[in-house]
C-alpha positions as a Markdown table, in Angstrom:
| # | Residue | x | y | z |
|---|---|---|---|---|
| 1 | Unk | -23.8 | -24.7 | 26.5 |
| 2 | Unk | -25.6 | -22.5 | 24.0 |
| 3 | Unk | -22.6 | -20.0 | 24.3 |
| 4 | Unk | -19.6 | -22.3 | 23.8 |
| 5 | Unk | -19.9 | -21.4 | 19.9 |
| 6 | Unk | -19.2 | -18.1 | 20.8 |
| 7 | Unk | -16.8 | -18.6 | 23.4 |
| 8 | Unk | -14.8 | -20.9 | 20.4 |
| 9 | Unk | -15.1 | -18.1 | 18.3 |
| 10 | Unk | -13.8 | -15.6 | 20.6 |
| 11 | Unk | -10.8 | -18.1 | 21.7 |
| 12 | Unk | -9.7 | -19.1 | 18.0 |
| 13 | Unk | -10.0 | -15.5 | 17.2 |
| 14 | Unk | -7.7 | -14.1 | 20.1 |
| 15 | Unk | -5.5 | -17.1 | 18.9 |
| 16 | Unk | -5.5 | -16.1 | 15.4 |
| 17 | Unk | -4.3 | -12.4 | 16.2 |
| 18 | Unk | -1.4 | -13.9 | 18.9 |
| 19 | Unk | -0.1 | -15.6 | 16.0 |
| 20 | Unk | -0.3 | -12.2 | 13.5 |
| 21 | Unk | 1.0 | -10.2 | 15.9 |
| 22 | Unk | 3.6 | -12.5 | 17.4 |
| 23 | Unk | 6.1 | -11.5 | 14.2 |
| 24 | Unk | 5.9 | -7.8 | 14.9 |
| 25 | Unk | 6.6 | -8.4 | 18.8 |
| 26 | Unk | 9.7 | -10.3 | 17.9 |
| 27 | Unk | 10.8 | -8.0 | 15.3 |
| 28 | Unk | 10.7 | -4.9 | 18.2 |
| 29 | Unk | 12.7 | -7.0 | 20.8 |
| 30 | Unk | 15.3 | -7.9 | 18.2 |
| 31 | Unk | 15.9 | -4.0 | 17.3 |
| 32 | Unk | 16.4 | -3.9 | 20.9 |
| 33 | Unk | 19.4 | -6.4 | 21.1 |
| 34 | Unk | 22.8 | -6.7 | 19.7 |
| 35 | Unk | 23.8 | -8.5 | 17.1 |
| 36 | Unk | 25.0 | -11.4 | 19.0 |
| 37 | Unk | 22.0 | -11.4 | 21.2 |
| 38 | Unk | 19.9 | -11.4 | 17.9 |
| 39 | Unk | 21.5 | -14.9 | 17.2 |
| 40 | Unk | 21.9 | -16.1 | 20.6 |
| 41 | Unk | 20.4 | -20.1 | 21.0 |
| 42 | Unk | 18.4 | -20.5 | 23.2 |
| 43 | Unk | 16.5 | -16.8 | 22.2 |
| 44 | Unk | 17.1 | -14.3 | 24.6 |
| 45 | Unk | 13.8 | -13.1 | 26.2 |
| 46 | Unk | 14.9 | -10.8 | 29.3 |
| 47 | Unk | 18.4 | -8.6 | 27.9 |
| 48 | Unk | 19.7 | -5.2 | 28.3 |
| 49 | Unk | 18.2 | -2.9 | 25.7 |
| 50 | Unk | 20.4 | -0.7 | 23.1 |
| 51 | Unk | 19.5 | 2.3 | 20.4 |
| 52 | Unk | 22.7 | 1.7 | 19.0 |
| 53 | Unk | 20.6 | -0.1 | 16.0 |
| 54 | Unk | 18.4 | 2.6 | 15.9 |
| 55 | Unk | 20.9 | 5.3 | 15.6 |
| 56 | Unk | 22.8 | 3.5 | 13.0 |
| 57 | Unk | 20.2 | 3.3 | 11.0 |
| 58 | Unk | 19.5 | 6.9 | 11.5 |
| 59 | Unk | 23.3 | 8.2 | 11.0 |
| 60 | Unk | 25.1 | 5.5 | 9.0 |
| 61 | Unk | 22.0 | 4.5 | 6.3 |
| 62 | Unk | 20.4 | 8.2 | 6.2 |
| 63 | Unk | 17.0 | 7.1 | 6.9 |
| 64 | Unk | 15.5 | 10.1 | 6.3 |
| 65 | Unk | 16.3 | 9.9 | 2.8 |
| 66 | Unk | 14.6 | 6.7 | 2.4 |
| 67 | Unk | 11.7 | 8.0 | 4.4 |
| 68 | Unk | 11.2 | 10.9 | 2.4 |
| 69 | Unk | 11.3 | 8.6 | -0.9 |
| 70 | Unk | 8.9 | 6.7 | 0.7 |
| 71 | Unk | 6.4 | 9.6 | 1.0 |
| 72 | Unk | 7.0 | 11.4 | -2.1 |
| 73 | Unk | 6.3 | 8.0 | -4.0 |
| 74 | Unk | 3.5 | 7.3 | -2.1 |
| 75 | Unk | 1.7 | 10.1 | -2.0 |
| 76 | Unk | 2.5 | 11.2 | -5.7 |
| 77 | Unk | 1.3 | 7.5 | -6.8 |
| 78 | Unk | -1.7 | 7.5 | -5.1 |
| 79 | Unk | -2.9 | 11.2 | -5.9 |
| 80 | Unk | -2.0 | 10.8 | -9.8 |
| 81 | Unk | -4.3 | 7.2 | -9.5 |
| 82 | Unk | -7.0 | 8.9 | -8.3 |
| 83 | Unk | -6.7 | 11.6 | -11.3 |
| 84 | Unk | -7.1 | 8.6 | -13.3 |
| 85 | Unk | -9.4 | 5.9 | -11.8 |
| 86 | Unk | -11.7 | 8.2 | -10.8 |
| 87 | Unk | -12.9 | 9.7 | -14.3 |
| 88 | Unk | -12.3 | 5.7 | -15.6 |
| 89 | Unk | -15.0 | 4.3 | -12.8 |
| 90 | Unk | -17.3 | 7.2 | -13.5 |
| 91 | Unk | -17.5 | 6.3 | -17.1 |
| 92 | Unk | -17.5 | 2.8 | -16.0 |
| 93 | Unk | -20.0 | 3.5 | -13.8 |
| 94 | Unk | -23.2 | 5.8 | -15.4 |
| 95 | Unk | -21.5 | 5.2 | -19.1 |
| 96 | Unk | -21.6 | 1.3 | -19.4 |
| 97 | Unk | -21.4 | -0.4 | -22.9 |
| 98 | Unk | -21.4 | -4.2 | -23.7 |
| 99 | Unk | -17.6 | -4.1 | -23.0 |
| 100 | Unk | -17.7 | -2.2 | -20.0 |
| 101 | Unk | -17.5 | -5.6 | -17.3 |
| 102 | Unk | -14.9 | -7.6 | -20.1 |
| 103 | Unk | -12.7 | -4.5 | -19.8 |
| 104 | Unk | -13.4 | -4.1 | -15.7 |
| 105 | Unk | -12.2 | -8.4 | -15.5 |
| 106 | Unk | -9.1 | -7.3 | -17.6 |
| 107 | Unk | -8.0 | -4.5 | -15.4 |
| 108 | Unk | -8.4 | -7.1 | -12.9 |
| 109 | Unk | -6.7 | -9.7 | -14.4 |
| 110 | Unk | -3.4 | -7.9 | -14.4 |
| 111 | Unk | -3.0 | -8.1 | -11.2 |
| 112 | Unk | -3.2 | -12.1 | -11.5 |
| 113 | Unk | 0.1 | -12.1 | -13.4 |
| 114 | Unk | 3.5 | -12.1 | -11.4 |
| 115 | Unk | 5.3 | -8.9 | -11.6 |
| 116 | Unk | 8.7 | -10.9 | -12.4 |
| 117 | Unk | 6.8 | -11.4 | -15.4 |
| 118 | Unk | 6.9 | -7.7 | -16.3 |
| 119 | Unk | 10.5 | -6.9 | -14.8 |
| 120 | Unk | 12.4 | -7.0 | -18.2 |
| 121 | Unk | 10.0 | -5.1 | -20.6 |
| 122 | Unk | 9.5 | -2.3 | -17.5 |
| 123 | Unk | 13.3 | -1.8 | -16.8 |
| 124 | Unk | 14.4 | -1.4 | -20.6 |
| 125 | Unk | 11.9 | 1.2 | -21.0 |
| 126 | Unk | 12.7 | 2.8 | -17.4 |
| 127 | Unk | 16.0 | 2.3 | -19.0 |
| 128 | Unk | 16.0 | 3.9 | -22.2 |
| 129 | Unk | 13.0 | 7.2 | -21.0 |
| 130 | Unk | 15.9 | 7.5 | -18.5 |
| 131 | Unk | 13.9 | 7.1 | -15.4 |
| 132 | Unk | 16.1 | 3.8 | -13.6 |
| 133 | Unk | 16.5 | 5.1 | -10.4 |
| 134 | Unk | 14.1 | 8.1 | -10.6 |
| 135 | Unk | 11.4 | 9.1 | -8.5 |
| 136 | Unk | 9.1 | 9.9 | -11.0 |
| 137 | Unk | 9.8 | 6.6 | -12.3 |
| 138 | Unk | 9.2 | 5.0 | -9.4 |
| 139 | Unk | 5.7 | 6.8 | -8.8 |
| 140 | Unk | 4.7 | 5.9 | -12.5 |
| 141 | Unk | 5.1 | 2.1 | -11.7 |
| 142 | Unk | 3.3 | 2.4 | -8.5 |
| 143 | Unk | 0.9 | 3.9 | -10.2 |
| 144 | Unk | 0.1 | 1.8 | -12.9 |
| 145 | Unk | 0.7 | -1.2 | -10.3 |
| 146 | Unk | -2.5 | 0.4 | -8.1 |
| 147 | Unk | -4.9 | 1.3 | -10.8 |
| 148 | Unk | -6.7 | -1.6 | -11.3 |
| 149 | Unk | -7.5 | -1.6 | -8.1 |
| 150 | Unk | -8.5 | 1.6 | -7.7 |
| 151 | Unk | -10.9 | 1.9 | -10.8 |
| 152 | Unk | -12.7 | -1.1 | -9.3 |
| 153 | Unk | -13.1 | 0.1 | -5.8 |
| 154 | Unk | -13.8 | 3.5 | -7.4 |
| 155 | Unk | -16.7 | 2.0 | -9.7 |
| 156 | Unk | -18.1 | -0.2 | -6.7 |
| 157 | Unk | -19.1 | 3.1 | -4.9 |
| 158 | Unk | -20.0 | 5.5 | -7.9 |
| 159 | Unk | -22.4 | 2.5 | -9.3 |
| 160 | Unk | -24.7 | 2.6 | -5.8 |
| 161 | Unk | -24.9 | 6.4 | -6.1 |
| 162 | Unk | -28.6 | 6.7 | -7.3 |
| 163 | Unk | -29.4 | 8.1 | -10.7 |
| 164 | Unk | -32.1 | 9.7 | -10.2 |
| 165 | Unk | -29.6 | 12.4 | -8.2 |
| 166 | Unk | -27.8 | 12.5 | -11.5 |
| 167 | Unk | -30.9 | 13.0 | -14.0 |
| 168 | Unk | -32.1 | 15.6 | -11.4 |
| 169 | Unk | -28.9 | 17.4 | -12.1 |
| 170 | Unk | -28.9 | 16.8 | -15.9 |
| 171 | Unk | -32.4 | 18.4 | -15.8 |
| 172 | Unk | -30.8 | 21.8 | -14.7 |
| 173 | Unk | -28.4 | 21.8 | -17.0 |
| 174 | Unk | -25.4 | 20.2 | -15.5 |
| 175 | Unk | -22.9 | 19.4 | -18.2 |
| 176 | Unk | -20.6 | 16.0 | -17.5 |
| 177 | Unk | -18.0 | 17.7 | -16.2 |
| 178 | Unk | -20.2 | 19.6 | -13.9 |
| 179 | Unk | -22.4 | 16.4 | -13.2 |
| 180 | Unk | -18.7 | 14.6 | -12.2 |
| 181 | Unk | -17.4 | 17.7 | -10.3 |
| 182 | Unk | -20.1 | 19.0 | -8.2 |
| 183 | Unk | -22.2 | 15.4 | -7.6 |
| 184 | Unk | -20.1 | 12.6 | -8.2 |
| 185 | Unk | -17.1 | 13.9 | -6.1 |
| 186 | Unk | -18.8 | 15.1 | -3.1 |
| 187 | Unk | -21.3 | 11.9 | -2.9 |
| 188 | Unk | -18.1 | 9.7 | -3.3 |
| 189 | Unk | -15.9 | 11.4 | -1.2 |
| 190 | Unk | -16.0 | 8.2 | 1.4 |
| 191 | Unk | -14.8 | 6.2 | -1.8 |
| 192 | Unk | -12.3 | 8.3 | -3.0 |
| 193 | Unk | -10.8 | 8.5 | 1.2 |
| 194 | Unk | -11.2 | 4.7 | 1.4 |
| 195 | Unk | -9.0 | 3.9 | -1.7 |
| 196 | Unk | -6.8 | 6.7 | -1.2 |
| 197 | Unk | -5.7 | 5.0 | 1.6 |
| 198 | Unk | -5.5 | 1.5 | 1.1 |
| 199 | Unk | -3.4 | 2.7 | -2.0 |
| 200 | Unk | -0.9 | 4.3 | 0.1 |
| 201 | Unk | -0.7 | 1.9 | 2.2 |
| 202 | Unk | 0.2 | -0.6 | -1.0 |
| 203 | Unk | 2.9 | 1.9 | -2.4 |
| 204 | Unk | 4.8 | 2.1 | 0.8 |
| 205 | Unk | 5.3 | -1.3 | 1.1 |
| 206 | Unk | 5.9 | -1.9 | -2.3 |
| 207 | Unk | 9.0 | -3.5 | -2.4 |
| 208 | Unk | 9.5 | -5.3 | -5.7 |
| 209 | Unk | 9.3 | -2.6 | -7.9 |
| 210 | Unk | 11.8 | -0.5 | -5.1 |
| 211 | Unk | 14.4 | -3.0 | -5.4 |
| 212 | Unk | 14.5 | -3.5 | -8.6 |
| 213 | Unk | 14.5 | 0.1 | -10.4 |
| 214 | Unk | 16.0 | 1.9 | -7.6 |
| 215 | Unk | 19.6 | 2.3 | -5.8 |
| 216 | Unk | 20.9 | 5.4 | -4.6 |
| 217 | Unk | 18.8 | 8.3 | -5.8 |
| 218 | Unk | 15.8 | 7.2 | -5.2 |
| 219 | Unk | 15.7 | 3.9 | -3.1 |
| 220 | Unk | 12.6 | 3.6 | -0.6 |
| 221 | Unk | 12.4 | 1.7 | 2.9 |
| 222 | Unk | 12.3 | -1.2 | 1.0 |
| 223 | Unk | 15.8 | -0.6 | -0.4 |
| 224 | Unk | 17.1 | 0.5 | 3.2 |
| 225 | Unk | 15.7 | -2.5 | 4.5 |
| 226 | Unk | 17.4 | -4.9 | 2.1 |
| 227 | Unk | 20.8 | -2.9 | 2.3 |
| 228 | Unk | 21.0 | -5.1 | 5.6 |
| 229 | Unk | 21.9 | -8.4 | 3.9 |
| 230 | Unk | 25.3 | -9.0 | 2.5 |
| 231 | Unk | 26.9 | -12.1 | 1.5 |
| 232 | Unk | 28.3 | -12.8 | 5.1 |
| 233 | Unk | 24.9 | -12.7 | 6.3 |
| 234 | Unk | 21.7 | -11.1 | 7.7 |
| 235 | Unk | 22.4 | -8.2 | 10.4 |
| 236 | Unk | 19.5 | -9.3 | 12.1 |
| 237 | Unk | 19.6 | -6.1 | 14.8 |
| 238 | Unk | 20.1 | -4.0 | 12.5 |
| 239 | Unk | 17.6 | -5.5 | 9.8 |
| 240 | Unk | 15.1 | -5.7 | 12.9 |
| 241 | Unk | 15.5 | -2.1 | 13.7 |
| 242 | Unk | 15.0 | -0.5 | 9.5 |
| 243 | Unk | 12.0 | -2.4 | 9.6 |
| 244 | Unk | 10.8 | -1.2 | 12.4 |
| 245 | Unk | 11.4 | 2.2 | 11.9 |
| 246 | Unk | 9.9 | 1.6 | 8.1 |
| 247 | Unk | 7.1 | 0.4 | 9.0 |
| 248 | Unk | 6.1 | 2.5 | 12.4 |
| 249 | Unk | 5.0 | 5.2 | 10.1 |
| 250 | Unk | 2.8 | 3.4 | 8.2 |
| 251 | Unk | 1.4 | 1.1 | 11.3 |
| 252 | Unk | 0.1 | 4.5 | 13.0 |
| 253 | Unk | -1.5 | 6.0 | 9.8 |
| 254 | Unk | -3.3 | 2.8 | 9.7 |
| 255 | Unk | -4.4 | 3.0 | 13.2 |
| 256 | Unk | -6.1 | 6.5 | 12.7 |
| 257 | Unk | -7.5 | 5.1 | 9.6 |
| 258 | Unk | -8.3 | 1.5 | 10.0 |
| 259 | Unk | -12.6 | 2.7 | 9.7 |
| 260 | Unk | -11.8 | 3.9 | 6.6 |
| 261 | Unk | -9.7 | 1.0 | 5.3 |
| 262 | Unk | -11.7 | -1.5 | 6.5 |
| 263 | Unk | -14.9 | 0.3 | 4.9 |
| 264 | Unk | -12.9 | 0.3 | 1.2 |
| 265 | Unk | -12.5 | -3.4 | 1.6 |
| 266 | Unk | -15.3 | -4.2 | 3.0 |
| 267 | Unk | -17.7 | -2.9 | 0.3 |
| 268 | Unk | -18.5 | -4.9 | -1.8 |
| 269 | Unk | -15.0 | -3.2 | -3.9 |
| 270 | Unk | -12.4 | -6.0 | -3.7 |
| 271 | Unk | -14.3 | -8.9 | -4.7 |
């Protein structure tokens, strides 16, 4: 009897991720079917398996396109956060004022609001800077969407990095932009990998932003994604297989980097 808590544990947990993983199953078997198979009543478990999704996805919607939007935004996003977040949480960090938490609980605070709520001011300036349907557009939001999160994982880490390594380096002689270049960086390298990555993951699946100030030019997976509904309906085959193939990429990047992602969120940053 004195194992039955564990053994409750260990069912509701298993439970738990049948029911999280059960959506992703069903989305792979659809992308499998045809389109009247998608819709079939009672749903078809056992059918005959087609790529013809899959390569109208490729030929027809130019998925590499979107794919490569993806990336660019992503990666550009995330590398020109970093640039930013990590001199803000070093200041934050070894450089605190009175203000220094009442600004921190701002940053964060802006994530509290819906981004509807900034739709209108953010596409009339997109608008008018001529950057509706851009790239680099498109990586500033992203960018500006992630940075609060990033300054605040960045200054979770850079705060437990002892100061006596820092007044042992100020005692040579290290300037600050020495003190941030050649001790800060190295010793918060596992910081900067962590939220390097969980931000990545956030601008690829960014989707609200993508749909909004995007179209042709420079539309993401999102936009592919949502190019699958029309006003006669959902092609749920073909809407089964862009999702798959948008998310696969990111699903095996998290794989070889869940210890990573699970550290960022895990310490102590997202609280």
């Amino acid at each position: 009897m004195k194992h039955l808590p564990l053994v409750i544990r260990s069912i509701a947990a298993w439970a738990i991720t049948l029911l999280i993983f059960f959506p992703l199953f069903w989305l792979f078997l659809t992308s499998f079917k045809t389109e009247l198979q998608a819709i079939s009543v009672p749903p078809l478990l056992t059918f005959t398996p087609t790529f013809e999704n899959f390569v109208e996805v490729q030929v027809r919607s130019d998925y590499m396109l979107y794919a490569k939007n993806s990336f660019i935004t992503s990666v550009l996003s995330t590398v020109l956060g970093l640039l930013i977040a990590a001199p803000a949480a070093y200041s934050m960090a070894f450089f605190r004022t009175r203000k220094t938490r009442d600004l921190l609980l701002w940053m964060l605070s802006t994530k509290m609001m819906p981004a509807v709520g900034a739709l209108v001011p953010v596409y009339v300036m997109a608008q008018s800077s001529g950057l509706l349907d851009t790239l680099t557009g498109l990586t500033i939001v992203f960018t500006m969407s992630n940075l609060p999160i990033m300054v605040w994982m960045l200054y979770s880490y850079f705060k437990d990095i002892p100061h006596d390594i820092l007044e042992a380096a100020r005692m040579d002689g290290a300037g600050i932009w020495n003190e941030f270049r050649y001790v800060i960086l190295p010793l918060g390298m596992g910081g900067l990998a962590s939220t390097g990555l969980l931000c990545l993951v956030l601008s690829w699946n960014e989707a609200f932003w993508s749909l909004n100030l995007s179209a042709a030019k420079a539309g993401t997976l999102a936009a592919l994604i949502a190019s699958y509904s029309s006003p006669e309906g959902l092609f749920w085959a073909k809407l089964s297989a862009a999702s798959l193939l948008a998310i696969a990429p990111i699903i095996v990047f998290g794989w070889f980097s869940q210890k990573q992602l699970v550290q960022g969120l895990t310490f102590g940053a997202v609280k």
